[in-house]
MARBA-3410 file (N, C-alpha, C, O; in Angstrom, 1 decimal):
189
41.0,-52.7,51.1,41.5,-51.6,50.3,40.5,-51.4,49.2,40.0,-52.4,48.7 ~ 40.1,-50.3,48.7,39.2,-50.3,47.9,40.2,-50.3,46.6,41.4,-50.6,46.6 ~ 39.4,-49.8,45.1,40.0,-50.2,44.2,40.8,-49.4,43.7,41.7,-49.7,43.0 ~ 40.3,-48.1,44.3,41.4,-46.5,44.1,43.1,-46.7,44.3,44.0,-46.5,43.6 ~ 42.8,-47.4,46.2,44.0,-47.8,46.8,44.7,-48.6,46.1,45.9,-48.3,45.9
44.1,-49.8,45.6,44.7,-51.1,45.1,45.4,-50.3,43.8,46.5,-49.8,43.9 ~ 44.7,-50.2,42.6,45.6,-49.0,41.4,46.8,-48.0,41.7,47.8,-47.9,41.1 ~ 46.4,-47.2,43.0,47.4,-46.5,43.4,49.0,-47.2,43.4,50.1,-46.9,42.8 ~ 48.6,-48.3,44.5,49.6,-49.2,45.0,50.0,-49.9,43.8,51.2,-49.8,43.6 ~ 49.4,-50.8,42.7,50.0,-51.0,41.5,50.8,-49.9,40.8,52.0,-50.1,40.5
50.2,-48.7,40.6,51.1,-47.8,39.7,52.3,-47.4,40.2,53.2,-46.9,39.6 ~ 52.4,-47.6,41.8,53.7,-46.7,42.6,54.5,-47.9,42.5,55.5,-48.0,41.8 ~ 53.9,-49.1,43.2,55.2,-50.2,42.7,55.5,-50.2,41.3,56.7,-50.7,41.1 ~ 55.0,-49.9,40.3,55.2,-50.1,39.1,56.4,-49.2,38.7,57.4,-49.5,37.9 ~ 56.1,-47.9,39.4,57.3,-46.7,39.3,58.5,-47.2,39.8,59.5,-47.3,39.2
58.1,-47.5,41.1,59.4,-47.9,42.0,60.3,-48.9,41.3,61.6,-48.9,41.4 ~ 59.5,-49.9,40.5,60.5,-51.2,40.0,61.1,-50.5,39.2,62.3,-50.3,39.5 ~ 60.5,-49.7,37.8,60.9,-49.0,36.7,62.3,-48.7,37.0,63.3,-49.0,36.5 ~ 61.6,-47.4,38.7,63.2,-46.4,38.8,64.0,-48.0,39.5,64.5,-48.4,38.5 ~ 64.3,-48.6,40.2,64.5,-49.3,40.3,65.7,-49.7,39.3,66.9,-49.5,39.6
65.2,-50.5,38.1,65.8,-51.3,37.2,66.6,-50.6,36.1,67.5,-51.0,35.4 ~ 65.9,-49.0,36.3,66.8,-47.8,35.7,68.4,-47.8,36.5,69.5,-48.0,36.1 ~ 67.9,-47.5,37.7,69.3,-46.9,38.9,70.3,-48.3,38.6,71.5,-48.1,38.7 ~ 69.7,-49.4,38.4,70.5,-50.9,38.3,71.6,-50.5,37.3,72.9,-50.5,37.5 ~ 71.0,-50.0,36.0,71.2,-50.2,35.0,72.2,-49.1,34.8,73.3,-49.4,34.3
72.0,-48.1,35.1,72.8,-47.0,35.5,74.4,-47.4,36.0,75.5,-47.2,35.6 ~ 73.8,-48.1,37.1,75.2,-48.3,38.2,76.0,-49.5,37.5,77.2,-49.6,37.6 ~ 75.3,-50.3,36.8,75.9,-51.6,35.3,76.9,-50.9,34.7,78.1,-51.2,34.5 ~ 76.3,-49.8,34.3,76.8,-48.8,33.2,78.3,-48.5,33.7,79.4,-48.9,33.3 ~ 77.9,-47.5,34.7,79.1,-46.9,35.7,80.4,-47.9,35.7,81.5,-47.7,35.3
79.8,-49.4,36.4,81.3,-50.3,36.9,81.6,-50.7,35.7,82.8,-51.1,35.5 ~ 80.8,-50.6,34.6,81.9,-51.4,33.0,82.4,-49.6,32.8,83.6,-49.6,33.0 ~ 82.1,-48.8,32.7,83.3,-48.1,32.5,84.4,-47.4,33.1,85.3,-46.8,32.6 ~ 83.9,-47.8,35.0,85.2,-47.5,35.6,86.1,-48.7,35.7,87.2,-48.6,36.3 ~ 85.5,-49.7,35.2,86.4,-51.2,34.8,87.3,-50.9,33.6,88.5,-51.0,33.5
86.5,-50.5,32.8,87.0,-49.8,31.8,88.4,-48.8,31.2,89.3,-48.9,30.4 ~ 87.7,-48.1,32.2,88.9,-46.9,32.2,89.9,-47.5,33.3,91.0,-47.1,33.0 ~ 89.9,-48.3,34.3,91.1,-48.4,35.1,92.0,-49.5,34.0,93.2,-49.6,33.9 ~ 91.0,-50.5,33.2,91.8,-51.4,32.4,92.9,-50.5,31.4,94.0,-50.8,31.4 ~ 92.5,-49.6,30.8,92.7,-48.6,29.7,93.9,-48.0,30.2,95.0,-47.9,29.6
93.7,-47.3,31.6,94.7,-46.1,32.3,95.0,-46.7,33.6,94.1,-46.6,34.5 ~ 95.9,-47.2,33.9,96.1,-48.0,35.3,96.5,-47.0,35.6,97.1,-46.4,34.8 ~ 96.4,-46.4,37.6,97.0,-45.6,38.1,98.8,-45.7,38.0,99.3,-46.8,38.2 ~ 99.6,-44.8,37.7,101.3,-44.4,38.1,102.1,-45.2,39.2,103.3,-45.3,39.1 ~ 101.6,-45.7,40.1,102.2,-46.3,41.2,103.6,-47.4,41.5,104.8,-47.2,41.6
102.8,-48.5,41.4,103.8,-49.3,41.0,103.2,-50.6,40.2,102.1,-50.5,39.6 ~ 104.1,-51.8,40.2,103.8,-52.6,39.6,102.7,-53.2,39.8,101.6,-53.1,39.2 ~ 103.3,-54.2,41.5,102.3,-55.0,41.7,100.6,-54.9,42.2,99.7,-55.7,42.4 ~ 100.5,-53.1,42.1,99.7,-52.2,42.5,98.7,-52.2,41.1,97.6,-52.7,41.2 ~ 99.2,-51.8,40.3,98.7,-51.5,38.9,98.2,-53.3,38.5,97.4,-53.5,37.6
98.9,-54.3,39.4,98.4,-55.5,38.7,97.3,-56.0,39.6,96.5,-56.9,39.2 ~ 97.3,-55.6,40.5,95.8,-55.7,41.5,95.0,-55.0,41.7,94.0,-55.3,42.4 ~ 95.2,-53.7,41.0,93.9,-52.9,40.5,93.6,-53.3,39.1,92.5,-52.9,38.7 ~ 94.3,-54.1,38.2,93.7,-54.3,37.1,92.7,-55.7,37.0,91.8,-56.1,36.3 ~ 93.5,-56.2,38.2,92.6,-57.8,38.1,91.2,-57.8,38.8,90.2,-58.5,38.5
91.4,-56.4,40.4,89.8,-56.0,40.6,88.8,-55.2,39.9,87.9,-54.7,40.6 ~ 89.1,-54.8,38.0,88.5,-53.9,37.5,87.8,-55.2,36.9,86.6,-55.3,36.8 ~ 88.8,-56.1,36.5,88.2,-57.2,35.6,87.6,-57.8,36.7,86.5,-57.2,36.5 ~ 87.5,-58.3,37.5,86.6,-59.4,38.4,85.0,-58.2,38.1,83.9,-58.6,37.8 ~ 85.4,-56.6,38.4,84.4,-56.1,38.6,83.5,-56.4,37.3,82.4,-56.8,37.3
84.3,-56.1,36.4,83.4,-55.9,34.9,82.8,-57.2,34.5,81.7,-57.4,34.1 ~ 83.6,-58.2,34.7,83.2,-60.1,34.6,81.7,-59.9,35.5,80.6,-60.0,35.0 ~ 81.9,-59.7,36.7,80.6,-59.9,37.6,79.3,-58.7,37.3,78.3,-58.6,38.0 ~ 79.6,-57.9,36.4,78.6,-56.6,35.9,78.3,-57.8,34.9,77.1,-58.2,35.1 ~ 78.7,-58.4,34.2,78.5,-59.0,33.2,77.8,-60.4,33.3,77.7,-61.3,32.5
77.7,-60.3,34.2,77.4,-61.6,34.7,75.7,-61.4,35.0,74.9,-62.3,34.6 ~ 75.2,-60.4,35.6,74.0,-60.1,35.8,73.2,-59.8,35.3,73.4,-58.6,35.2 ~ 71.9,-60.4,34.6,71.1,-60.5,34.0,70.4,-59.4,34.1,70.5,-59.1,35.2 ~ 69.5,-58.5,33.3,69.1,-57.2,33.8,67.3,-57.9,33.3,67.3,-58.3,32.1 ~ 66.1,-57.9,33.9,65.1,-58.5,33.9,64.0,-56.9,33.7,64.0,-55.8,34.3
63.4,-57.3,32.8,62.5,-55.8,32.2,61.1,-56.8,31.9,60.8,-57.7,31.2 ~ 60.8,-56.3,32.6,59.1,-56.8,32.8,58.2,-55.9,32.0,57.8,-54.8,32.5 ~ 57.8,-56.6,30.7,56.5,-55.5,30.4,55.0,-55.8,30.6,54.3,-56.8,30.5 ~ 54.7,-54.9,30.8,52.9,-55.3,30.7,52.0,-54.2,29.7,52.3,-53.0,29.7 ~ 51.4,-54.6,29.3,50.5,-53.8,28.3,49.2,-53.2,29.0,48.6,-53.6,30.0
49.1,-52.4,28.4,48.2,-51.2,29.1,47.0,-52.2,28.8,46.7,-52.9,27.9 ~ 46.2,-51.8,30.5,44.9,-52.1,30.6,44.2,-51.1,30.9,44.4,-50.3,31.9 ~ 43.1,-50.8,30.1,42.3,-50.2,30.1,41.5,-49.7,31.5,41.2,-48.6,31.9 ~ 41.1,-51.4,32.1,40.1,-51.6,32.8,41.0,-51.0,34.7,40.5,-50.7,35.7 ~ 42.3,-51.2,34.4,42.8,-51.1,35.7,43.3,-49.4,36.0,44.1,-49.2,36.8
42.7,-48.4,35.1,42.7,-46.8,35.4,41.3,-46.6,35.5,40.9,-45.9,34.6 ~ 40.3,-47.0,36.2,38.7,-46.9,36.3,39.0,-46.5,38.2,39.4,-47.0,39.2 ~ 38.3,-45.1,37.6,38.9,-44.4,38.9,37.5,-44.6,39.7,36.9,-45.2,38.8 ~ 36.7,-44.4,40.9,36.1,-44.4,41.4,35.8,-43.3,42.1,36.8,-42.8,42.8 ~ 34.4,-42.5,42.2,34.6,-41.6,43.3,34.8,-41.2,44.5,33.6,-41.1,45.0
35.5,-40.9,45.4,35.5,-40.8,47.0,34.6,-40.1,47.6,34.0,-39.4,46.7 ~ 34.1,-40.0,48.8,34.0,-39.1,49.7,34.9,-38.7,50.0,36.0,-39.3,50.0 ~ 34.5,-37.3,50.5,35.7,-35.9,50.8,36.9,-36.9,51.9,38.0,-37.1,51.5 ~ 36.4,-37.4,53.2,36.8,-38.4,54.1,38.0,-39.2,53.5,39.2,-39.2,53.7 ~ 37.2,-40.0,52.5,38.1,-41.2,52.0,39.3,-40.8,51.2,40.4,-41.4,51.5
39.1,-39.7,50.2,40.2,-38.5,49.6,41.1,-38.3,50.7,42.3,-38.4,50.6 ~ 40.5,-37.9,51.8,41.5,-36.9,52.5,42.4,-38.2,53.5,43.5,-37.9,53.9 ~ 42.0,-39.3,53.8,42.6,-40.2,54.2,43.5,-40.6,53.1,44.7,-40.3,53.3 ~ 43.2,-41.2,52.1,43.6,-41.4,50.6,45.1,-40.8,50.5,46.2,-41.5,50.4 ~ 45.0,-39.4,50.6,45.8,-38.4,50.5,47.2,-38.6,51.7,48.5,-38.7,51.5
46.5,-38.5,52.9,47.2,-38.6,53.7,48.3,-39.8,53.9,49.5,-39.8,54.4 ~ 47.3,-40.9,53.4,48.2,-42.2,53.2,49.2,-41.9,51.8,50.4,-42.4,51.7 ~ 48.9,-41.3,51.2,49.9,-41.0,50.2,51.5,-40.3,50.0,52.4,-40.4,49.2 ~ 51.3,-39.2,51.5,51.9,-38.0,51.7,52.7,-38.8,52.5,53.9,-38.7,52.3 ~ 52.4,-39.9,53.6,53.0,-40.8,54.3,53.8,-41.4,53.7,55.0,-41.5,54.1
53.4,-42.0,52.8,54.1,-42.7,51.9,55.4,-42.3,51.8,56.5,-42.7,52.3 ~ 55.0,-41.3,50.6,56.3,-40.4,50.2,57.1,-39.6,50.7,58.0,-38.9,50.1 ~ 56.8,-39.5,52.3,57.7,-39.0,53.0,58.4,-40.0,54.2,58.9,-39.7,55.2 ~ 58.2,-41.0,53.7,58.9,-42.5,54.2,58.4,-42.8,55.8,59.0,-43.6,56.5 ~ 57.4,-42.1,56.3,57.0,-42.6,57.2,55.9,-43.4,57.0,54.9,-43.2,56.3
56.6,-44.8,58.1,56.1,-46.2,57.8,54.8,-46.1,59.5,55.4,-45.9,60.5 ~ 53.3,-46.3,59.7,52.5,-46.7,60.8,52.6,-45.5,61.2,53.0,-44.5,60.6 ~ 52.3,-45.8,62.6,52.3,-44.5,63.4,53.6,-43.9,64.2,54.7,-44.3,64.4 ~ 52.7,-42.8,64.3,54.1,-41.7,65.1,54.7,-42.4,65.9,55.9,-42.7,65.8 ~ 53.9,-42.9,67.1,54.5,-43.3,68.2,55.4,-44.6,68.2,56.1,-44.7,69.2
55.4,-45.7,67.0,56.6,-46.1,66.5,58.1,-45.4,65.8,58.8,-46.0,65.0 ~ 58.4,-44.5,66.1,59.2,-44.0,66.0,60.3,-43.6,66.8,60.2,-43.0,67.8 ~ 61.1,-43.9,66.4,62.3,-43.6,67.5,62.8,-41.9,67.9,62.7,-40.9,67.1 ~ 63.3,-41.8,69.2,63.3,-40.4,69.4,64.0,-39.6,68.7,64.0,-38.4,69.0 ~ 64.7,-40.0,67.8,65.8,-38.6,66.9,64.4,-38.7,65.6,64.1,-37.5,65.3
63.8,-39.7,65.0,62.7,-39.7,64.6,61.7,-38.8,64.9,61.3,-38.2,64.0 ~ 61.2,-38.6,66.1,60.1,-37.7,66.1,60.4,-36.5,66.7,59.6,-35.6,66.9 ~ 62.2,-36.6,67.0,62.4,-35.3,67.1,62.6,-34.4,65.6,62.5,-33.2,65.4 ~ 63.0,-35.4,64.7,63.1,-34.7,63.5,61.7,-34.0,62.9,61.5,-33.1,62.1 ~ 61.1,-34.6,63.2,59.4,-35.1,62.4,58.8,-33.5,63.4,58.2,-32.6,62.7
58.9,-33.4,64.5,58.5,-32.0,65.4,59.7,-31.1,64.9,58.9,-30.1,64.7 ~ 60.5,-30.8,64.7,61.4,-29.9,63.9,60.7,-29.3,62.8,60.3,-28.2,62.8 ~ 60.4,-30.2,61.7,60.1,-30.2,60.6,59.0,-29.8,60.4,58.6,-29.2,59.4 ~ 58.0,-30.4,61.6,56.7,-29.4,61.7,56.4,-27.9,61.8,55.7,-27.1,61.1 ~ 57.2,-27.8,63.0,57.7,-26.4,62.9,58.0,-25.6,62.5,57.7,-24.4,62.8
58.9,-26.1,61.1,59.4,-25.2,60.0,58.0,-24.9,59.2,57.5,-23.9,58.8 ~ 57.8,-26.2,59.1,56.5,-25.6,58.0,55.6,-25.0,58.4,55.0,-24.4,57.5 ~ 54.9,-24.8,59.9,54.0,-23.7,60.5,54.7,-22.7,60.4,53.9,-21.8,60.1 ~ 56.1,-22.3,60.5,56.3,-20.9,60.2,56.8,-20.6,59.0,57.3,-19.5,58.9 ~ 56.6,-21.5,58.1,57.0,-21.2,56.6,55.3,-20.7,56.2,55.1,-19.7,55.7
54.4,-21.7,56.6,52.9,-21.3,56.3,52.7,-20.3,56.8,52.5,-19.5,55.9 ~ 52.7,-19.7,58.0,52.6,-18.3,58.6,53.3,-17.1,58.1,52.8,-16.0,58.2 ~ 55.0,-17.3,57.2,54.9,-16.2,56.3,54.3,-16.3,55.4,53.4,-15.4,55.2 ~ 54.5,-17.4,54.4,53.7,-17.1,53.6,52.1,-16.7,53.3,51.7,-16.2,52.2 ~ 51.2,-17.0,54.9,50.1,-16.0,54.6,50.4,-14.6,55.1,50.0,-13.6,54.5
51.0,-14.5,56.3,51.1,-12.6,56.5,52.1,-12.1,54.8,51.6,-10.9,54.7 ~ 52.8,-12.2,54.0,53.1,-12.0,52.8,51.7,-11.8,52.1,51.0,-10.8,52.1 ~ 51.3,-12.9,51.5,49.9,-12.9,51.1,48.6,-11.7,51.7,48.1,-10.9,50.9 ~ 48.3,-11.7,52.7,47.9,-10.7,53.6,48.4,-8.9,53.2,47.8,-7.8,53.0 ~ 49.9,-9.4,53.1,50.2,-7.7,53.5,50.3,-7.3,51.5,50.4,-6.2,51.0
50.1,-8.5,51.0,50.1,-7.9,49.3,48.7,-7.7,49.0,48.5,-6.9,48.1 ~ 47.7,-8.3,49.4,46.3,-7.6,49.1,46.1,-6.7,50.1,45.1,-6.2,49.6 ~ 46.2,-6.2,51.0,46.4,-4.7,51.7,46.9,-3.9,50.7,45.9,-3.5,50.1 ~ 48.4,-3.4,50.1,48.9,-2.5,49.8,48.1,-2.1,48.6,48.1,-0.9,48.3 ~ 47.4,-2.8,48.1,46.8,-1.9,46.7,45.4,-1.2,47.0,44.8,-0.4,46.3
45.2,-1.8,48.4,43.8,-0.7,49.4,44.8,0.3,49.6,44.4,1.3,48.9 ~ 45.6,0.5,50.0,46.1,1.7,51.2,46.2,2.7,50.4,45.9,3.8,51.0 ~ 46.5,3.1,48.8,46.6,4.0,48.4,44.9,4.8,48.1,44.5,5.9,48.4 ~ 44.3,3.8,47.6,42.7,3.8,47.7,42.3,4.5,49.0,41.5,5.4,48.7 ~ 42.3,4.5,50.4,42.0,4.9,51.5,42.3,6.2,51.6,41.5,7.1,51.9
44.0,6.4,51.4,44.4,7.3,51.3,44.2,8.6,50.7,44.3,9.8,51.0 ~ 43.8,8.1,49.8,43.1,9.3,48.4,41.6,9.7,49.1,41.1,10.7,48.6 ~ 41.2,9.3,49.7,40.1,10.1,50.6,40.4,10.9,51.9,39.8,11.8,52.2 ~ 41.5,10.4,52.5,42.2,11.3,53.4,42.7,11.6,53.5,43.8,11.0,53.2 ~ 42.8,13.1,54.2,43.9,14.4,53.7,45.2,13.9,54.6,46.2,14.3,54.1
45.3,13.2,55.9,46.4,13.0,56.4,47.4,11.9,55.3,48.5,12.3,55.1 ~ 46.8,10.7,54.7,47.4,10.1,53.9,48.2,10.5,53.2,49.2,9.9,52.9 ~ 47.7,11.9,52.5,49.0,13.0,51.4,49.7,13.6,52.5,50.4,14.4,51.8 ~ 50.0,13.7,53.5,51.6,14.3,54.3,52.0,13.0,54.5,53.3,12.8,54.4 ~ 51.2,11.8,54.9,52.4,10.5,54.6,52.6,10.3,53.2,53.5,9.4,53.1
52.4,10.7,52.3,52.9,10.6,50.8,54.1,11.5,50.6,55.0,11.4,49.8 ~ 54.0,12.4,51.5,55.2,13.3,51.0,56.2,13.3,51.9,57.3,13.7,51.6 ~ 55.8,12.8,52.9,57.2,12.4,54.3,57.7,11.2,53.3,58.9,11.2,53.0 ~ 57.0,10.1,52.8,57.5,9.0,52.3,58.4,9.4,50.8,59.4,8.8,50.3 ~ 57.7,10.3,50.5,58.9,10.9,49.2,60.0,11.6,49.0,60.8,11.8,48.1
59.8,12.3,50.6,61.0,12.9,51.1,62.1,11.8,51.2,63.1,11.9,50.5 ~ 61.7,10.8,52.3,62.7,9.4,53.2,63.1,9.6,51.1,64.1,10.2,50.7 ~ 62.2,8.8,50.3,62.7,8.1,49.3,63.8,9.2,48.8,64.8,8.6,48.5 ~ 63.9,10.5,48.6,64.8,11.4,47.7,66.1,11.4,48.8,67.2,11.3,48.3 ~ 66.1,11.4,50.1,66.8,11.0,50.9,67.8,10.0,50.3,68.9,10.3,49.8
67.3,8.7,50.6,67.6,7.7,50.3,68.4,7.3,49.0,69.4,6.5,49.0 ~ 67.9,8.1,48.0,68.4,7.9,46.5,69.6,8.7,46.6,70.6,8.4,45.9 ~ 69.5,9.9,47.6,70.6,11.3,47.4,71.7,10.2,47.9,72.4,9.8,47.0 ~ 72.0,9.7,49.7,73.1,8.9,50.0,73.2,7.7,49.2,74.4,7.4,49.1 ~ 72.5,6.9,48.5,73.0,5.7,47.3,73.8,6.6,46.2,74.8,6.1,45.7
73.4,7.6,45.9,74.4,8.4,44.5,75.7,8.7,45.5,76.8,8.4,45.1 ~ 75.5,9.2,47.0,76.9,9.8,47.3,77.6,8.3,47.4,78.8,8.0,47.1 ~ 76.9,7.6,47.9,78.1,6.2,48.3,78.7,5.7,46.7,79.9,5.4,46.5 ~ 77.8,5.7,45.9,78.2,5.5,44.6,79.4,6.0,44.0,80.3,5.4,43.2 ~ 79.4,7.2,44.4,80.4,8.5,43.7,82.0,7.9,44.4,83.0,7.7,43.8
81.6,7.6,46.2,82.4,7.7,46.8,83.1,6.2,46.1,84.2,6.3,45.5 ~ 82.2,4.9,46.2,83.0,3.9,46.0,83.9,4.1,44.2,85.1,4.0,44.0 ~ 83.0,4.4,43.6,83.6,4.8,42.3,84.9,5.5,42.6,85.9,5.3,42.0 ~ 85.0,6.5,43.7,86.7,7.4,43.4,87.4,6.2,43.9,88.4,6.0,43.2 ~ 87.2,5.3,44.9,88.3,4.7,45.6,88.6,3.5,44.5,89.8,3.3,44.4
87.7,2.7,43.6,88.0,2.2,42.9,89.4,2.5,41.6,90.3,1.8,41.1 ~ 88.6,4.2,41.5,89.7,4.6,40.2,90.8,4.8,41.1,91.9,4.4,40.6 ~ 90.8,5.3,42.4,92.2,5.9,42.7,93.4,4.4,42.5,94.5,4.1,42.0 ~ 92.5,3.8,43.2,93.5,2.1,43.4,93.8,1.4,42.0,94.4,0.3,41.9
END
């Protein structure tokens, strides 16, 4: 692994433990106060109900308390953010291994089990036709600001300007009548 990879792999385990010992800490938090609150407010039920939910709030909060929460610090090294340059190759490997990463696939495809790479071909899919609108979108918005430009040199382009302002006055005339219309039935009711 070169030294890019190796820093990589230090700073992501580094995150991972971080969130890690956060989520720990979190869920510490959570069982002392739903220990808490069941000691405080025992459910209505009955007796011996209320006395065996209270003894498993305390075993819970005893054993929250029992676990040591371990915070590892290290002091910033200078020497261990000394980035190196790639070739485009090694980047785009680099990358790839990265994207793998964080999308939790572990080696290769063909280790994968079949609801696995049926999901993994699903998902491909979406994103080729998510990519494919989003360039014909892209495509048809740098078009529209030619077409009026074109237009203005040819004389057929102004009877499509005026058929199209027709449709539009059209259009606006039946949204005012639907308007009028839902407006009476509103007041009448």
């Amino acid at each position: 692994m070169s030294d890019l990879e190796q820093q990589e792999m230090r700073l992501l385990s580094e995150a991972l433990r971080i969130s890690r010992e956060e989520y720990e800490l979190e869920q510490l938090h959570r069982k002392e106060r739903n220990a808490a609150n069941l000691v405080e407010n025992p459910p209505k039920t009955s007796i011996s109900a209320a006395v065996t939910t209270s003894q498993k709030a305390e075993t819970v909060y005893l054993e929250s308390k029992k676990q040591p929460i371990k915070i590892e610090e290290r002091p910033y090294n200078p020497s261990a953010t000394h980035i190196t340059e790639l070739s485009s190759s090694e980047a785009a490997q680099a990358w790839m291994e990265q994207a793998r990463k964080e999308a939790g696939i572990q080696g290769s495809v063909a280790s994968l089990s079949q609801v696995e790479k049926e999901q993994l071909r699903e998902r491909a899919e979406y994103l080729k036709q998510r990519r494919a609108e989003l360039l014909s979108r892209k495509l048809d918005s740098k078009k529209k600001p030619h077409i009026p430009e074109e237009c203005k040199e040819k004389a057929q382009c102004s009877s499509q300007e005026k058929e199209m302002d027709e449709q539009e006055k059209k259009n606006l005339q039946r949204r005012k009548q639907l308007a009028e219309k839902l407006k009476e039935e509103v007041i009448n009711k």
